[in-house]
Steps between C-alpha positions, in 0.01 A plus 500: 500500500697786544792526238738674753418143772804337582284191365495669108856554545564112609301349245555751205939388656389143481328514191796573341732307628309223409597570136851506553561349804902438495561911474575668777315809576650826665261694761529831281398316185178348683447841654522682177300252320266509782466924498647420854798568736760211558485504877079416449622215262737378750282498780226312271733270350679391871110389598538263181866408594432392854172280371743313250413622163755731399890503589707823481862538439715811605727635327602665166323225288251420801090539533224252478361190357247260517632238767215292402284371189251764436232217471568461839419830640162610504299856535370374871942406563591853426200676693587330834824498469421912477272455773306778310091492562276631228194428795489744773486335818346623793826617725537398840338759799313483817182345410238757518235520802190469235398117465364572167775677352740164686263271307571748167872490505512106544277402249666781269838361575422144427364585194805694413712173567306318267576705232831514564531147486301491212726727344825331548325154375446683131858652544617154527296326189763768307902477450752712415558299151178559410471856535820574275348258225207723478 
């Protein structure tokens, strides 16, 4: 995984968070913790907002928090909620005039899904909370 992913940054955020989760959390401390700009961390951190695991407060004593247990968040949570893939899929185009190649692209996309799904099944054996113990 790419360290620079908006997936590192949300799970390195998470992570911890999970240690203290009753601090709030400005963008520009995240982002300079991260080696990254606030306005990424925002953007990142609003994906996690809207799926229900962190709140954010404006204002002079304002950022983010956990806005739930950490137990109850896992890798798989975070991942979809970034709707980030780390399996290419096969885009959607005019389907090509060569039956073989047809046959290629199916079979190649359906195996694809399958690993996706695979993928977010192992991301979800895994929670936030036990990442930070580690």
């Amino acid at each position: 995984m790419k360290r620079n992913s908006r997936l590192f940054l949300a799970l390195h955020t998470l992570s911890h968070m999970a240690s203290d989760p009753d601090r709030m959390r400005t963008s520009a401390e995240i982002a300079e913790h991260a080696g990254t700009n606030p306005v990424v961390v925002r953007r990142v951190l609003g994906r996690l907002r809207e799926a229900g695991m962190l709140s954010s407060e404006k204002g002079h004593a304002g950022g983010w928090r956990l806005a739930r247990d950490a137990r109850d968040i896992t890798l798989a949570d975070v991942y979809l909620a970034l709707d980030e893939r780390m399996i290419a899929t096969s885009e959607e185009t005019d389907p090509p005039s060569c039956s073989v190649e047809l046959a290629l692209q199916r079979r190649v996309a359906h195996v694809l899904e399958e690993i996706e799904e695979s993928l977010v099944q192992k991301l979800s054996e895994t929670s936030i909370a036990t990442v930070s113990e580690t």
